[in-house]
C-alpha positions as CSV (number, residue, x, y, z in Angstrom):
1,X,7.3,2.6,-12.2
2,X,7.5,-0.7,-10.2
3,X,5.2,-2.9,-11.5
4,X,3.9,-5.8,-9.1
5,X,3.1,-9.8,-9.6
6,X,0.5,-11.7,-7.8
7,X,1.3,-15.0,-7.2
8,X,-2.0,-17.5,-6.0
9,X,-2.6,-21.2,-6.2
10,X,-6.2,-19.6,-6.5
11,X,-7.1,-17.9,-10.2
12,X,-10.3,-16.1,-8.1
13,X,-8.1,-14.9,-5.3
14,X,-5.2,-13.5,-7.7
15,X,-7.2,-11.8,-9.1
16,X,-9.0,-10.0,-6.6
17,X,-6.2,-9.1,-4.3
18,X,-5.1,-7.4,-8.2
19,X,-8.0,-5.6,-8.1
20,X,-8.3,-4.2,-4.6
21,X,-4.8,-3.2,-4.6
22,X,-5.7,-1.8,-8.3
23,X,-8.6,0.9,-7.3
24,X,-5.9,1.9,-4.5
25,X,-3.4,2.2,-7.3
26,X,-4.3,2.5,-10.7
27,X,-1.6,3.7,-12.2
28,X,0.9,0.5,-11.3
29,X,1.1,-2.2,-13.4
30,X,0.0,-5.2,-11.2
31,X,-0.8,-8.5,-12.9
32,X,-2.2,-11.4,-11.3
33,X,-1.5,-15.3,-11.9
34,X,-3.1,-18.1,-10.6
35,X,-4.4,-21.5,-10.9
36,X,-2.3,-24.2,-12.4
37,X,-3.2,-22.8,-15.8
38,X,-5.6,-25.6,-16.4
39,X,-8.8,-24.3,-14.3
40,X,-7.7,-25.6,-11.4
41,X,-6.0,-25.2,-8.0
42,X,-1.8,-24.9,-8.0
43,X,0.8,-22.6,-9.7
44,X,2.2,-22.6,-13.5
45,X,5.4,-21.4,-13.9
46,X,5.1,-20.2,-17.6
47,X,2.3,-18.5,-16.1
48,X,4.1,-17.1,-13.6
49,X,7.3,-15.9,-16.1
50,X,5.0,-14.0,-18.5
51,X,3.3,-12.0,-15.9
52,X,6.4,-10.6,-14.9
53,X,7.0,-9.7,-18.0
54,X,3.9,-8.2,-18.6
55,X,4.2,-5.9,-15.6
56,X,7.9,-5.3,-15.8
57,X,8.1,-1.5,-17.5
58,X,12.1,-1.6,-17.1
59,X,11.6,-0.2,-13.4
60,X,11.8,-3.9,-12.1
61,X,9.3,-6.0,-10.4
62,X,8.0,-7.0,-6.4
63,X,6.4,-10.7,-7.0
64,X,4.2,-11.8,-4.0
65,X,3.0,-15.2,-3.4
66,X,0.6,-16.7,-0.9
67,X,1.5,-20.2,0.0
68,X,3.6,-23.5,-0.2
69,X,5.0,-23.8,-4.0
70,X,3.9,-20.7,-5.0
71,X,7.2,-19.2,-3.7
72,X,9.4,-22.0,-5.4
73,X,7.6,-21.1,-8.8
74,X,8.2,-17.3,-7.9
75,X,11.9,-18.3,-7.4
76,X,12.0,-20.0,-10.1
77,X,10.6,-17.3,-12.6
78,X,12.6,-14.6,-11.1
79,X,15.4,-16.3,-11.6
80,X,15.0,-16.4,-15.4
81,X,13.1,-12.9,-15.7
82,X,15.4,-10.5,-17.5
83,X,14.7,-7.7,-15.3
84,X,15.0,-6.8,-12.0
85,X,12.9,-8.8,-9.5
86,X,12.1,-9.0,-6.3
87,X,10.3,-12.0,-4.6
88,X,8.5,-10.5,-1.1
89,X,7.4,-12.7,1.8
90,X,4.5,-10.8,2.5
91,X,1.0,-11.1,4.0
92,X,-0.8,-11.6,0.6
93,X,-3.9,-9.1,0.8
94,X,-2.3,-6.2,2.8
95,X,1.7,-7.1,1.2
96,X,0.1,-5.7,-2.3
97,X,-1.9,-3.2,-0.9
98,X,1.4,-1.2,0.8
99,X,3.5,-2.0,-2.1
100,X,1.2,-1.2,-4.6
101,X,0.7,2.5,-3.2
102,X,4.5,3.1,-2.4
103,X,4.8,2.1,-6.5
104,X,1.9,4.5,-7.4
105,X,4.2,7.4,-5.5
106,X,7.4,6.5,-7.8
107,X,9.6,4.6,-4.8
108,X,12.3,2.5,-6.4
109,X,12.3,-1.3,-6.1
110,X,13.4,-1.7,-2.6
111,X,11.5,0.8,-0.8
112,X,7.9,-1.1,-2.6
113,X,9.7,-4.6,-1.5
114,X,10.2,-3.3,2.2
115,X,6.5,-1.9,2.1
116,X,5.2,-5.2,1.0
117,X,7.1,-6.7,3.6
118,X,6.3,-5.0,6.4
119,X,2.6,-4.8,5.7
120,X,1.6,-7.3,8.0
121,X,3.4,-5.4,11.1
122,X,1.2,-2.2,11.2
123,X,-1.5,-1.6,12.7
124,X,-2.9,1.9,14.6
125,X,-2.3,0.5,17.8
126,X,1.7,-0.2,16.8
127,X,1.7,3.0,14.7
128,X,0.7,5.2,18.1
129,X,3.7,5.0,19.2
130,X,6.2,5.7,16.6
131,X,3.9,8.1,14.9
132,X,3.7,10.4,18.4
133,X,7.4,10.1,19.1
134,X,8.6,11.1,15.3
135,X,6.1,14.2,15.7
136,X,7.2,15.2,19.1
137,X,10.5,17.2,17.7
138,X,10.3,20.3,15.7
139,X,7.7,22.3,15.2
140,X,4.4,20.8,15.2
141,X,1.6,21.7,12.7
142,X,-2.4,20.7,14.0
143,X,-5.9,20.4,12.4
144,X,-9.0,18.9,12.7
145,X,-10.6,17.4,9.8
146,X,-13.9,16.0,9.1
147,X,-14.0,13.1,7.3
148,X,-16.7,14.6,4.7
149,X,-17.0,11.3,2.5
150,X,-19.3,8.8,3.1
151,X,-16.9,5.9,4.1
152,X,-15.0,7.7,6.5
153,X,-11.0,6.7,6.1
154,X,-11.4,3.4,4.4
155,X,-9.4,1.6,1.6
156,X,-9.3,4.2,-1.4
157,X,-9.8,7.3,1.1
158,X,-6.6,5.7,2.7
159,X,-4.3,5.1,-0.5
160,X,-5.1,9.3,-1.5
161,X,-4.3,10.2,1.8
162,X,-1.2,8.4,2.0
163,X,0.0,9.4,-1.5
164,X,-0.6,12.7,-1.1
165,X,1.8,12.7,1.7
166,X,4.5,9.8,0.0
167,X,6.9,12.6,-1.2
168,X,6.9,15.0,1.7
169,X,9.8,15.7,4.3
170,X,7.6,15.3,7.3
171,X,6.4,13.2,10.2
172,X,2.3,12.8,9.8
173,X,0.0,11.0,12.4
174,X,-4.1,11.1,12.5
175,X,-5.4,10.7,15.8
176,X,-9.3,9.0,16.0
177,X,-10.5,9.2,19.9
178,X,-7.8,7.2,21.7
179,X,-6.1,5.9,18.8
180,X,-3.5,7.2,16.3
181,X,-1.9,5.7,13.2
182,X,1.0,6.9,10.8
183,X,-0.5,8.7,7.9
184,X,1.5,7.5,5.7
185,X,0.3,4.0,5.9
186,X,-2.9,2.3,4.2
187,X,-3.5,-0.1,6.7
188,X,-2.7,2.2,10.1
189,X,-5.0,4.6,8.3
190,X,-7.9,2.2,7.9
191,X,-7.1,0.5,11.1
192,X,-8.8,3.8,12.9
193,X,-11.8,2.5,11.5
194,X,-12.7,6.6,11.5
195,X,-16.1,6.5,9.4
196,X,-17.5,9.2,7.5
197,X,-18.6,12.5,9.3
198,X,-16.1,11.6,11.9
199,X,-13.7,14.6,12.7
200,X,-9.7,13.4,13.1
201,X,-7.6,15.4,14.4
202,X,-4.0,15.3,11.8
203,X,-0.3,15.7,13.6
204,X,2.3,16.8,11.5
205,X,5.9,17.5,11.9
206,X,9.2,18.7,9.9
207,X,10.3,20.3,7.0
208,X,6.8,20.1,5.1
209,X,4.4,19.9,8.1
210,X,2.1,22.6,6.7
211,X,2.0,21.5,3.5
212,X,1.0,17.6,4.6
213,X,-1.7,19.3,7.0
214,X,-2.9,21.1,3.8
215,X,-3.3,18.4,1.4
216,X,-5.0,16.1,3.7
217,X,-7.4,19.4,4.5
218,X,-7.7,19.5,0.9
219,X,-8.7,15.9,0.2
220,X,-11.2,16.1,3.1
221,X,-13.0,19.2,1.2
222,X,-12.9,17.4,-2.2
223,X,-14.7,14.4,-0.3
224,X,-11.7,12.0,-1.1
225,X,-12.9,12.5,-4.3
226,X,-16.0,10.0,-3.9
């Protein structure tokens, strides 16, 4: 499995955005440095080299940064890292978050890179669109679903929904009053802002149409496991 590197000039902040993306994916490896590795603000490229190492399972590696020289020291340590590695320009917070859920559903290196790097384009307003075209061929599979957890379709609600869908052949939108988002996106997803006890209606097309509307059904009965 990909295993992911956060990259801060802030110890604090590395280690959150580990942890957020963590609960959303707890089976990834995803290790945080930051700090200039003597309490204070900057980067430390040993630092840096060892956390690849430590979340590099022989899969390879996405390394995200947030600012400035964090990318040279990135560079620099995947450069000397002996496996594969990937160094993603990414939007920090929501970069980890999408690649850290495309690892959790077993994508190879560069589809969890391309996740991470497109993070910061999506949104339920730009998913509308593409989402309603890609379902408009084929035959189309409908439901409505409550949202019977308490926090409606936030961040962990989000990541199930999204990998319960990750390895299906099929196109899957959930529509929230005007707006609709590509189910297969965290962020779209919580972009609805849908909370809980709201009722969605979920759009799905192609080869495993049924079988997404089912599993999202499913996950709405089990309470999104809350």
């Amino acid at each position: 499995m990909i295993g992911l590197v956060v990259v801060s000039h802030s110890r604090q902040l590395a280690a959150g955005v580990a942890e957020l993306a963590g609960q959303m994916a707890p089976r990834v490896a995803i290790v945080p440095s930051g700090g200039d590795g003597a309490g204070g603000l900057g980067t430390d490229y040993v630092a840096v080299g060892e956390a690849i190492a430590q979340a590099d399972s022989g899969s390879g590696v996405v390394v995200l940064f947030d600012l400035g020289s964090a990318k040279m020291v990135a560079d620099m340590a995947a450069e000397e890292a002996e496996g594969s590695v990937v160094v993603v320009d990414a939007p920090l917070v929501e970069g980890a978050v999408a690649a850290a859920v495309r690892a959790q559903g077993g994508a190879g290196l560069a589809e969890v890179a391309a996740a991470a790097s497109s993070a910061g384009t999506v949104s339920s307003v730009s998913a509308s669109a593409a989402s309603m075209a890609s379902v408009a061929d084929g035959e189309v599979v409908r439901a409505d679903v409550e949202l019977t957890n308490s926090v409606g379709l936030h961040a962990r609600p989000a990541a199930l929904v999204v990998r319960a869908l990750d390895s299906l052949d099929a196109s899957v939108a959930v529509r929230f009053g005007a707006d609709s988002a590509d189910a297969k996106s965290v962020l779209a997803l919580m972009g609805l802002g849908a909370p809980g006890g709201a009722r969605v209606e979920v759009v799905a097309s192609g080869v495993d149409a049924a079988e997404a509307v089912r599993r999202v059904e499913e996950l709405a009965a089990r309470r999104f496991d809350e």
